[in-house]
C-alpha atoms as an extended CHARMM CRD file, in Angstrom:
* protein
*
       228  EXT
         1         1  UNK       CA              0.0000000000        0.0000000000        0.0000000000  PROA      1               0.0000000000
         2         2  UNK       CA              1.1850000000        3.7900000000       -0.3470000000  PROA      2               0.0000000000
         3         3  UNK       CA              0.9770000000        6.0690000000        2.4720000000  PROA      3               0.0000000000
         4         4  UNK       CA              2.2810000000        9.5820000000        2.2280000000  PROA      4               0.0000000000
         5         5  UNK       CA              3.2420000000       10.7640000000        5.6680000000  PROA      5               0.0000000000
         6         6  UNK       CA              3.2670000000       14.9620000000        6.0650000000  PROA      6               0.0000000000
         7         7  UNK       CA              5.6450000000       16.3920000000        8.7990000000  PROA      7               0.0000000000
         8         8  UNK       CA              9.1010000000       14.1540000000        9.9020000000  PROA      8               0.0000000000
         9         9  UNK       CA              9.3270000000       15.6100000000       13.6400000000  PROA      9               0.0000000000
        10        10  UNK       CA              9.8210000000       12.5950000000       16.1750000000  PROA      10              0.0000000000
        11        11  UNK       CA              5.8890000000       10.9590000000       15.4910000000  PROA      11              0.0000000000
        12        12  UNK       CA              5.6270000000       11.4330000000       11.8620000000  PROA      12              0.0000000000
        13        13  UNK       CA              8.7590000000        9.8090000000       11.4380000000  PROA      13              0.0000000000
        14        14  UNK       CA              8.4930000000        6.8000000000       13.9550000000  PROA      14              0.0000000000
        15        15  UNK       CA              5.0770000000        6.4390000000       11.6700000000  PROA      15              0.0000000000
        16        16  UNK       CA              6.7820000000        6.4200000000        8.1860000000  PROA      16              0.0000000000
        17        17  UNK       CA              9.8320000000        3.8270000000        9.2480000000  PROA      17              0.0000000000
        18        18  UNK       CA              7.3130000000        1.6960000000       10.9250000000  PROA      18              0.0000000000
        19        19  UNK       CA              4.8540000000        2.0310000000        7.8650000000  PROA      19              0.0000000000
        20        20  UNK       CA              8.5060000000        1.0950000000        5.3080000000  PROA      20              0.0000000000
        21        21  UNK       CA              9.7730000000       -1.8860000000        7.9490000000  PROA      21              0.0000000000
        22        22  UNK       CA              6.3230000000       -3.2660000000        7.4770000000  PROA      22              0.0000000000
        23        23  UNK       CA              6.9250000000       -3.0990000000        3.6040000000  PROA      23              0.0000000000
        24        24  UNK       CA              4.7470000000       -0.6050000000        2.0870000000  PROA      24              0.0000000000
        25        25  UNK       CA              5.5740000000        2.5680000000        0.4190000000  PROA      25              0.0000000000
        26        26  UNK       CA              5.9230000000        5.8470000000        1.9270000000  PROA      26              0.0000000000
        27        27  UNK       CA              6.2740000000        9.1710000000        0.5290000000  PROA      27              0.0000000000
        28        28  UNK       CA              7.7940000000       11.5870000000        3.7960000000  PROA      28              0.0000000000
        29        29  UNK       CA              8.0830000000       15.1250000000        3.6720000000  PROA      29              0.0000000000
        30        30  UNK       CA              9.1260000000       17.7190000000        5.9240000000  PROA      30              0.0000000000
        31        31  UNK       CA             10.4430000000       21.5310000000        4.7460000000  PROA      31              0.0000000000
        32        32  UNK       CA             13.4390000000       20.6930000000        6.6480000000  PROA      32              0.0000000000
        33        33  UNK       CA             16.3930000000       19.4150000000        4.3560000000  PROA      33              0.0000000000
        34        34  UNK       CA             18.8330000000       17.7930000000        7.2930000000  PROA      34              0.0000000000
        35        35  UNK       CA             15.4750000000       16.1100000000        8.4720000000  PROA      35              0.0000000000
        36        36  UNK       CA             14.9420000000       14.4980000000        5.1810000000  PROA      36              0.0000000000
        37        37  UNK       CA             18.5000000000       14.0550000000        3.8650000000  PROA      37              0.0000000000
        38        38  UNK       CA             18.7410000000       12.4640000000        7.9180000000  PROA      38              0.0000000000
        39        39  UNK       CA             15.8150000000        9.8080000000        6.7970000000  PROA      39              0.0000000000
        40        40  UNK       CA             16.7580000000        9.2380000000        3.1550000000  PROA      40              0.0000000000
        41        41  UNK       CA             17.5420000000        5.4370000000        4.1010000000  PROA      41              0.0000000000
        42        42  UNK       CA             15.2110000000        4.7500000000        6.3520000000  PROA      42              0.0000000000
        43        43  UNK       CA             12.0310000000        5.9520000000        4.2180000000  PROA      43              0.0000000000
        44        44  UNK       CA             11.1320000000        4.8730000000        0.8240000000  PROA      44              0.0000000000
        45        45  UNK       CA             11.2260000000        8.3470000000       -0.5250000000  PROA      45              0.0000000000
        46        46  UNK       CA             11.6930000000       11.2840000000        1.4480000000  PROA      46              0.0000000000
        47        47  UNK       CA             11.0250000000       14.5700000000        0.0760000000  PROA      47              0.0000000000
        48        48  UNK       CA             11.9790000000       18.5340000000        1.1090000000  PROA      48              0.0000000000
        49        49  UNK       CA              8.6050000000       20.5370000000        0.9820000000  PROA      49              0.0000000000
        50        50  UNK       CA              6.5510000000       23.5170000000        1.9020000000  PROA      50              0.0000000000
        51        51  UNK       CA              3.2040000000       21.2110000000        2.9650000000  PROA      51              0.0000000000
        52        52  UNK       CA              1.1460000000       24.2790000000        2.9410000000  PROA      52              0.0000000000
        53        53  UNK       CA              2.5470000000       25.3980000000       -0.9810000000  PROA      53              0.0000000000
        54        54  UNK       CA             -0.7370000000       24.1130000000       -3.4400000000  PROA      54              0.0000000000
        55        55  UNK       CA              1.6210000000       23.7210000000       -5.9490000000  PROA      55              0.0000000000
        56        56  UNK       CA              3.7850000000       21.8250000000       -4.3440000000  PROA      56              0.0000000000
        57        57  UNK       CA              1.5590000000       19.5000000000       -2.6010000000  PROA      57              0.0000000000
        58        58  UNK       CA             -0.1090000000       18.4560000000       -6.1360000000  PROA      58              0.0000000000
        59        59  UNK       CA              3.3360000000       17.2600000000       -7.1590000000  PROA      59              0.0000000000
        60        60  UNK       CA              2.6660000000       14.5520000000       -4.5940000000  PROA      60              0.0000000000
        61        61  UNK       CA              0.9230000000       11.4100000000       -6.0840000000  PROA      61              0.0000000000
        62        62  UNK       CA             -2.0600000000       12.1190000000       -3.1250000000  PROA      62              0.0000000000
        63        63  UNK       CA             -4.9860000000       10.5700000000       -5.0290000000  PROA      63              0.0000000000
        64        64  UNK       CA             -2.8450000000        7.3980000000       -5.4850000000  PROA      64              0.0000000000
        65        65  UNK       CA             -2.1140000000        7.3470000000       -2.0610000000  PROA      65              0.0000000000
        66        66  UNK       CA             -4.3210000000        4.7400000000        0.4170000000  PROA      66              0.0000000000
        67        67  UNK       CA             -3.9420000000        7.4130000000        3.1580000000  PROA      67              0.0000000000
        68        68  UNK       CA             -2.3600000000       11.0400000000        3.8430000000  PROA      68              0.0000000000
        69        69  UNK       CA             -1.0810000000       11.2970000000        7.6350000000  PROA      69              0.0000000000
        70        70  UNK       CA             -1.0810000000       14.8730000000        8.6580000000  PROA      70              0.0000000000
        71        71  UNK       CA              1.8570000000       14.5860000000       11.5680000000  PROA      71              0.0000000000
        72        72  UNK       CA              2.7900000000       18.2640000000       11.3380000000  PROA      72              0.0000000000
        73        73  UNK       CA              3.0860000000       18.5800000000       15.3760000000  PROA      73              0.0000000000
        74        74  UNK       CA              4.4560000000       21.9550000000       16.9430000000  PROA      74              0.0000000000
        75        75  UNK       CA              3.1170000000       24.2650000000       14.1350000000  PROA      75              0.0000000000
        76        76  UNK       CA             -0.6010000000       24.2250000000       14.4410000000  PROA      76              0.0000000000
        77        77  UNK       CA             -1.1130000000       26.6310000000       12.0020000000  PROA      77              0.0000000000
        78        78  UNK       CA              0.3570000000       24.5440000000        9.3220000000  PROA      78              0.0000000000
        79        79  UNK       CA             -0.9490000000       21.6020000000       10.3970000000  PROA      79              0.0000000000
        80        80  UNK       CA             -4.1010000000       23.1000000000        9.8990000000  PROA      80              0.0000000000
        81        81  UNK       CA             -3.4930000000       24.6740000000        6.7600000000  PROA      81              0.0000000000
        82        82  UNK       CA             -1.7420000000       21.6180000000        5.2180000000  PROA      82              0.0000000000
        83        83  UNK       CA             -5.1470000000       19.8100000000        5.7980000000  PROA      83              0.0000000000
        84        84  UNK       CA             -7.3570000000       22.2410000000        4.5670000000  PROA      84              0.0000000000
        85        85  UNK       CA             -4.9290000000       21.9040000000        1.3180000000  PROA      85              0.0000000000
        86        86  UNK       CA             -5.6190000000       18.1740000000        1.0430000000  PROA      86              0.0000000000
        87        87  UNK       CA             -8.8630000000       18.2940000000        1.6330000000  PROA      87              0.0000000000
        88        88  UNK       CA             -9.2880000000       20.7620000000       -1.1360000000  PROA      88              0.0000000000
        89        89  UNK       CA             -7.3420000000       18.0790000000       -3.1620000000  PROA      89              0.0000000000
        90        90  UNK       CA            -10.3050000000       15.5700000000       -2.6090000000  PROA      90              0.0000000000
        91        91  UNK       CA             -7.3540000000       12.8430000000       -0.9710000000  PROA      91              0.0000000000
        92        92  UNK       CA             -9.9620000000        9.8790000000       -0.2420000000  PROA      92              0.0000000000
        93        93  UNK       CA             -8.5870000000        9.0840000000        3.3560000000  PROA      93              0.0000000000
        94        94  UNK       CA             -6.8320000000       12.1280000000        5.5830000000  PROA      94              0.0000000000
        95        95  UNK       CA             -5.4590000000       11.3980000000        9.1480000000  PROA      95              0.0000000000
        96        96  UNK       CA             -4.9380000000       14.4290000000       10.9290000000  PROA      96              0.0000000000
        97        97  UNK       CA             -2.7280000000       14.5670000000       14.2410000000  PROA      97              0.0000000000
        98        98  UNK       CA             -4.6230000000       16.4500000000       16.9380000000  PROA      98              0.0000000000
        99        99  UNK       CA             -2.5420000000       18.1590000000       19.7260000000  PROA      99              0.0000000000
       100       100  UNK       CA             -4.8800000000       20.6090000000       21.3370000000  PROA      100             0.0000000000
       101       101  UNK       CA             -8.6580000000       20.2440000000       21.7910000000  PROA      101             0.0000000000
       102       102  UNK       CA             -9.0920000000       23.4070000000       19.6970000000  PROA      102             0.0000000000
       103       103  UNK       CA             -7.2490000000       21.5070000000       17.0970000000  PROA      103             0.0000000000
       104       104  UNK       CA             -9.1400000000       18.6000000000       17.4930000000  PROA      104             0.0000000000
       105       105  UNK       CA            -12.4180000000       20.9130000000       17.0720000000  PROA      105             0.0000000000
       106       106  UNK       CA            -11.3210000000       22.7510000000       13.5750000000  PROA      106             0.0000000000
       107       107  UNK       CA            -10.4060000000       18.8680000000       12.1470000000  PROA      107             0.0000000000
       108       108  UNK       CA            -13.8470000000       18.0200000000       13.0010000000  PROA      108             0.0000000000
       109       109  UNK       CA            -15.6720000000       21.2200000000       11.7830000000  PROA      109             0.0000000000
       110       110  UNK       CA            -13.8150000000       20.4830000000        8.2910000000  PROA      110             0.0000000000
       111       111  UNK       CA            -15.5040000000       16.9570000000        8.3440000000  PROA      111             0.0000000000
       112       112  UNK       CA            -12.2070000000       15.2860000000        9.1120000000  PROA      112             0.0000000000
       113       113  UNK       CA            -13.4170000000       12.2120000000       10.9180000000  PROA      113             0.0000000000
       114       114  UNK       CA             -9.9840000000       10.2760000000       11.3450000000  PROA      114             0.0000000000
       115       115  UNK       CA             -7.3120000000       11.7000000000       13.5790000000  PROA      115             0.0000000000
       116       116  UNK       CA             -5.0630000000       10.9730000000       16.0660000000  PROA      116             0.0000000000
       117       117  UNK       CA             -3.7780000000       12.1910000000       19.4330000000  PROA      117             0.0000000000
       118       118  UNK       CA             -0.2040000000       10.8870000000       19.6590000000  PROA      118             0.0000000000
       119       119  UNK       CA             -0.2590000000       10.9940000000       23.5920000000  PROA      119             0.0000000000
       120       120  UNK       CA             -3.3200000000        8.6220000000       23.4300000000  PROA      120             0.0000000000
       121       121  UNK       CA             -2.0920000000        6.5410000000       20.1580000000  PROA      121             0.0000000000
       122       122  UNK       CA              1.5250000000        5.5300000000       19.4190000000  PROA      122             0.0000000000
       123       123  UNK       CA              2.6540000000        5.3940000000       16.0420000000  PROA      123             0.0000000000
       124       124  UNK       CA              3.7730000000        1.6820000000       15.9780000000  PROA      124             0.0000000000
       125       125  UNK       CA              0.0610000000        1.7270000000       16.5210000000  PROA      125             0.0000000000
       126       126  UNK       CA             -1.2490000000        3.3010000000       13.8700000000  PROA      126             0.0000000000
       127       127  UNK       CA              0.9540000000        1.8470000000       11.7660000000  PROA      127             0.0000000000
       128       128  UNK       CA              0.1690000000       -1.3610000000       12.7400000000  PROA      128             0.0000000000
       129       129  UNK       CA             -3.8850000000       -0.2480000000       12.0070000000  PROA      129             0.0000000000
       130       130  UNK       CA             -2.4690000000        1.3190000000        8.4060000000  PROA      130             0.0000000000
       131       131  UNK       CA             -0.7190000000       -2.1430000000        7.6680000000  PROA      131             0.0000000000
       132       132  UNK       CA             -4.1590000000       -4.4600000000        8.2130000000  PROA      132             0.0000000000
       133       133  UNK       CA             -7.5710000000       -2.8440000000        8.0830000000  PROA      133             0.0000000000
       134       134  UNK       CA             -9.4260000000       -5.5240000000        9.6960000000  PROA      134             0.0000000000
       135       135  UNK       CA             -6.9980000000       -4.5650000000       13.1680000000  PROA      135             0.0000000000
       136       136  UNK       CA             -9.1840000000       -2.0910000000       15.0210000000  PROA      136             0.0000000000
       137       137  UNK       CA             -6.4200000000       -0.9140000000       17.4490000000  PROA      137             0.0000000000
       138       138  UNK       CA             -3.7490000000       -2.7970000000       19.0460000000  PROA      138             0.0000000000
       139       139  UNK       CA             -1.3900000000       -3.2690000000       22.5370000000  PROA      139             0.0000000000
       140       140  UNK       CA              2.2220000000       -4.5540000000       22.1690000000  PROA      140             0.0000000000
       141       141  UNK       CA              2.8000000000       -5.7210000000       25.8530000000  PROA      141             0.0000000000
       142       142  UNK       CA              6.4870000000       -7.3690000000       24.7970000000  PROA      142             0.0000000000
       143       143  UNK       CA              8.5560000000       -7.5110000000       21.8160000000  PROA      143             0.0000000000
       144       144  UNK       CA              6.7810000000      -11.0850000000       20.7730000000  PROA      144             0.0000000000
       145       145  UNK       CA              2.8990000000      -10.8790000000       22.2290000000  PROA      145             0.0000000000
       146       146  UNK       CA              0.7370000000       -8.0050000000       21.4570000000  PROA      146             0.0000000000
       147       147  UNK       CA             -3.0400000000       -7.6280000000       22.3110000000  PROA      147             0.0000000000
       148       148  UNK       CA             -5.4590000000       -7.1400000000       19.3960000000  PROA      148             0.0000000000
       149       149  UNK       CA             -8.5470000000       -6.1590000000       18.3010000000  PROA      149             0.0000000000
       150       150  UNK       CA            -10.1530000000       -6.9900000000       15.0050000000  PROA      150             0.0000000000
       151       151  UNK       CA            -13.2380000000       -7.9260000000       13.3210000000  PROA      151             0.0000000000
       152       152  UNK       CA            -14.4690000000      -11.6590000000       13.0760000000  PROA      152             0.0000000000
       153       153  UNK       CA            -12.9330000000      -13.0750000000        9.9230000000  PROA      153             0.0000000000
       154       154  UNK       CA            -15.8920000000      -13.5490000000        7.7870000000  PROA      154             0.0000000000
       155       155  UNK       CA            -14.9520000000      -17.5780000000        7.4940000000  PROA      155             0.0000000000
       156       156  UNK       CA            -16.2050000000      -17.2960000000       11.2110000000  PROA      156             0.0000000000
       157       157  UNK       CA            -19.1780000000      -15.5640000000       11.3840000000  PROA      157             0.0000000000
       158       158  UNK       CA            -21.7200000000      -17.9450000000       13.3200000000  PROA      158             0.0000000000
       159       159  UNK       CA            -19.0500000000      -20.3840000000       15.1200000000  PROA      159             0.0000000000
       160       160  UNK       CA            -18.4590000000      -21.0580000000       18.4520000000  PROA      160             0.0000000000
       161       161  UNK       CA            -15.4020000000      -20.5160000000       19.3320000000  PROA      161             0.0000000000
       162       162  UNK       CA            -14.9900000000      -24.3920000000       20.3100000000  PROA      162             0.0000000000
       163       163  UNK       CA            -15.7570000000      -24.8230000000       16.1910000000  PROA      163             0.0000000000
       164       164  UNK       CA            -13.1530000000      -22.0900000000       15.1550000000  PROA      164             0.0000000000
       165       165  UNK       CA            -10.5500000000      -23.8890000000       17.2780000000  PROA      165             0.0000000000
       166       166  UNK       CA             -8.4000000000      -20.4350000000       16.8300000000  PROA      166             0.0000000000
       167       167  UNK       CA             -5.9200000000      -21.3880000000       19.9030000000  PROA      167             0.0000000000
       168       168  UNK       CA             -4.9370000000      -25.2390000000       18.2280000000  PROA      168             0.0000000000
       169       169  UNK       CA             -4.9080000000      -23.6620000000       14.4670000000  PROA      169             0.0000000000
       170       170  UNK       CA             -3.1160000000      -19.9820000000       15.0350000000  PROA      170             0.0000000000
       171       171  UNK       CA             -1.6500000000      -20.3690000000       18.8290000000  PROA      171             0.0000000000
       172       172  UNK       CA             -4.0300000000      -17.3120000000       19.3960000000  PROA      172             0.0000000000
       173       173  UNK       CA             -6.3890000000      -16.8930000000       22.5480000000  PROA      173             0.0000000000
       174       174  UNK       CA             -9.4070000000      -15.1010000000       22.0930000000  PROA      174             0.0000000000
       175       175  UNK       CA             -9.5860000000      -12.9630000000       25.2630000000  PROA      175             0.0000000000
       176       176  UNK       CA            -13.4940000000      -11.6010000000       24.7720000000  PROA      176             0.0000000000
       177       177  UNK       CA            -15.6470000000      -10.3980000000       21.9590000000  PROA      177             0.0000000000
       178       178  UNK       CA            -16.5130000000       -6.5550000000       22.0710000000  PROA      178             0.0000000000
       179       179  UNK       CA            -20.0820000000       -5.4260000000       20.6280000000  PROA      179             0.0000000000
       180       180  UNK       CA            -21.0620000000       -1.8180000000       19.1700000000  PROA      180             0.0000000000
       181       181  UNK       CA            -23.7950000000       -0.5370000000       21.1500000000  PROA      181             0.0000000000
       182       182  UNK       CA            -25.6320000000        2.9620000000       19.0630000000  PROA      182             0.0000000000
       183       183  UNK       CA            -27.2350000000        4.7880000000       21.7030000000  PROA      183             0.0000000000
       184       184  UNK       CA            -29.4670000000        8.2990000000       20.9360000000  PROA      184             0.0000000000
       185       185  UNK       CA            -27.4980000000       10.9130000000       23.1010000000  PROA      185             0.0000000000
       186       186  UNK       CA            -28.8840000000       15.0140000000       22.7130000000  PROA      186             0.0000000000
       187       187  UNK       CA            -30.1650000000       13.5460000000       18.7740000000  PROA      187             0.0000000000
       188       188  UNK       CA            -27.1270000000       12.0780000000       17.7290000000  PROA      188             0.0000000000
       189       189  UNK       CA            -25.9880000000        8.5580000000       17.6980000000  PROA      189             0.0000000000
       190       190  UNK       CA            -23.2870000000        7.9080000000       20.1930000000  PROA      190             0.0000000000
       191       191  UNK       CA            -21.6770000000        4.5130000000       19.4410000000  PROA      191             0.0000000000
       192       192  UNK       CA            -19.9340000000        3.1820000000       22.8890000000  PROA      192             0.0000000000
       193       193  UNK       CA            -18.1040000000       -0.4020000000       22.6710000000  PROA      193             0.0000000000
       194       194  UNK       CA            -19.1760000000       -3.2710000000       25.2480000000  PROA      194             0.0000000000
       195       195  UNK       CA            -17.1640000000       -6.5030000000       25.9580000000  PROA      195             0.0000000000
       196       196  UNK       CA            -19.0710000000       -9.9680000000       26.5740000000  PROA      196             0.0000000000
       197       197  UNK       CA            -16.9090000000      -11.0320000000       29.4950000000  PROA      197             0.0000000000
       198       198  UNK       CA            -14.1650000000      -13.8100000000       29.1600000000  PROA      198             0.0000000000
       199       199  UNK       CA            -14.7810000000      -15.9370000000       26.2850000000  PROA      199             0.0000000000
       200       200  UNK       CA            -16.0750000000      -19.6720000000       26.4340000000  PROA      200             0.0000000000
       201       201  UNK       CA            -15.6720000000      -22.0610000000       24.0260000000  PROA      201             0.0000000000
       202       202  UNK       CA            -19.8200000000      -21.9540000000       23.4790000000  PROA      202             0.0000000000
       203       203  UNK       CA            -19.1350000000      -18.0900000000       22.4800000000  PROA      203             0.0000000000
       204       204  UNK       CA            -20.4190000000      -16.9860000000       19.4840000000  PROA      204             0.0000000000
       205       205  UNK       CA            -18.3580000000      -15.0700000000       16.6020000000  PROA      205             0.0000000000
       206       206  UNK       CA            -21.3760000000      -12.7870000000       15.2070000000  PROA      206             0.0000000000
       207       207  UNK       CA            -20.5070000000      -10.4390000000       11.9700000000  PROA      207             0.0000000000
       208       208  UNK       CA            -20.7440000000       -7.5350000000       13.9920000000  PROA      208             0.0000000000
       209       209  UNK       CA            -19.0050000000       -8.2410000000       16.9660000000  PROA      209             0.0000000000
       210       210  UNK       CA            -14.4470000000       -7.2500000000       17.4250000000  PROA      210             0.0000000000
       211       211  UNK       CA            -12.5210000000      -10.2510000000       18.6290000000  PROA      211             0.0000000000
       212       212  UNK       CA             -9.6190000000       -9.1220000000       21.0610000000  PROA      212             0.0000000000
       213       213  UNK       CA             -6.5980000000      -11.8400000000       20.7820000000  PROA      213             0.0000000000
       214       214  UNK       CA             -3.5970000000      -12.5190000000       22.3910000000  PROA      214             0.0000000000
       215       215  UNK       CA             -0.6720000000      -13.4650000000       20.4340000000  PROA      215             0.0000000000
       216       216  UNK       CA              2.5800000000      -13.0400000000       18.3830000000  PROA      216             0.0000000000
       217       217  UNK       CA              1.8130000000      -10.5400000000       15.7540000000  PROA      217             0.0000000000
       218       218  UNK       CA              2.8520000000      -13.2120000000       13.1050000000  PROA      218             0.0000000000
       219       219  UNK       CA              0.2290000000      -15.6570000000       14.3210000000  PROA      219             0.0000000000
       220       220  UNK       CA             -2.3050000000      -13.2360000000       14.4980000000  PROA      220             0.0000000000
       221       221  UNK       CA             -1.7890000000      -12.1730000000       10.9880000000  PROA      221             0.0000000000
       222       222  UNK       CA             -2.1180000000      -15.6200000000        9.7160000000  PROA      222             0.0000000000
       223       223  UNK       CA             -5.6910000000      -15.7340000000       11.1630000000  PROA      223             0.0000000000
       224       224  UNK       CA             -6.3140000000      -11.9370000000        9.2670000000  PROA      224             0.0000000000
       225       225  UNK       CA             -5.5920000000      -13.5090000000        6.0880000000  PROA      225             0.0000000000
       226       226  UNK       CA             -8.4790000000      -13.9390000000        3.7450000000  PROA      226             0.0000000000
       227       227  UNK       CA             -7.4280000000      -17.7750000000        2.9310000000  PROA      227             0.0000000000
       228       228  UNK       CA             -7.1050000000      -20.4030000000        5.2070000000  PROA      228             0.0000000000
């Protein structure tokens, strides 16, 4: 997949090395040169840029792109400017980085509905979200076992748990299953998230419901893929 990753202070590039280790492609830029020349190897393509120049910015390949990260930090002025730009540019998925409520409330007024706070969510994290889109959000508690949650793989749907036999096929334990409760709050629909206790082996997977596991990443990930 191609991500292009906007600002290279310390989150936006512990996003874009995580995002290349993980073997996609990432476009990084930053409008400082010893930044980029610093990352050169350590990025697929780093590049020197004013994020908030139009011109420049539509030199960028941004409707190719499977997502534009926003991870311009300190300067909250261009941070906001640079994703007023791509919105403009009609990108199809923007993640803005939110580090002030304020900010948080100008993302949402321009209909920005993805963003992250990176006090609240690392960027091994995100990158780890970017890399499979059926993880939901993720836990790493050592440098082998992380705790996950996903969506039921649709082979699933309508198993017990006893019938998926996850643990014996993947060496995975299924810790609970988490359900998506809408709730009218004020007129709006609040969505809220509510686990079913510790799993039994009579659980049910149901198409609706997020699976947390526990387990080395490359077990998980063989349960993710789409074939068996």
């Amino acid at each position: 997949m191609k991500y292009i990753v906007l600002g290279l202070g310390h989150f936006g590039r512990s996003l874009a090395i995580h995002l290349t280790e993980l073997g996609h492609e990432v476009i990084a830029a930053d409008k400082k040169l010893s930044i980029v020349e610093q990352l050169k190897d350590r990025i697929t393509h780093t590049v020197c840029m004013d994020t908030t120049d139009r011109e420049a910015m539509t030199s960028l390949p941004l409707k190719d792109s499977d997502a534009v990260i926003i991870a311009i930090g300190e300067d909250e002025g261009a941070s906001l400017l640079t994703t007023a730009l791509i919105k403009e540019l009609q990108v199809k998925r923007i993640i803005g980085r939110v580090v002030s409520d304020l900010q948080k409330a100008v993302l949402q007024a321009m209909q920005i509905d993805e963003y992250i706070m990176p006090e609240e969510e690392a960027a091994e994290r995100l990158a780890l979200r970017l890399d499979n889109i059926d993880i939901v959000d993720s836990f790493k508690i050592s440098d082998r076992y992380s705790i996950i949650e996903t969506k039921v793989p649709p082979r699933y749907v309508g198993m017990t748990l006893e019938e998926a036999n996850l643990t014996n096929k993947y060496k995975v334990i299924v810790l609970t299953t988490v359900q998506s409760i809408t709730t009218v709050v004020k007129g709006k629909n609040v969505q809220t998230k509510e686990a079913s206790g510790i799993a039994k082996r009579e659980t049910v997977l149901r198409d609706d419901d997020m699976l947390v596991l526990f387990g080395e990443m490359s077990d998980i990930k063989r349960l993710l893929e789409k074939s068996e």
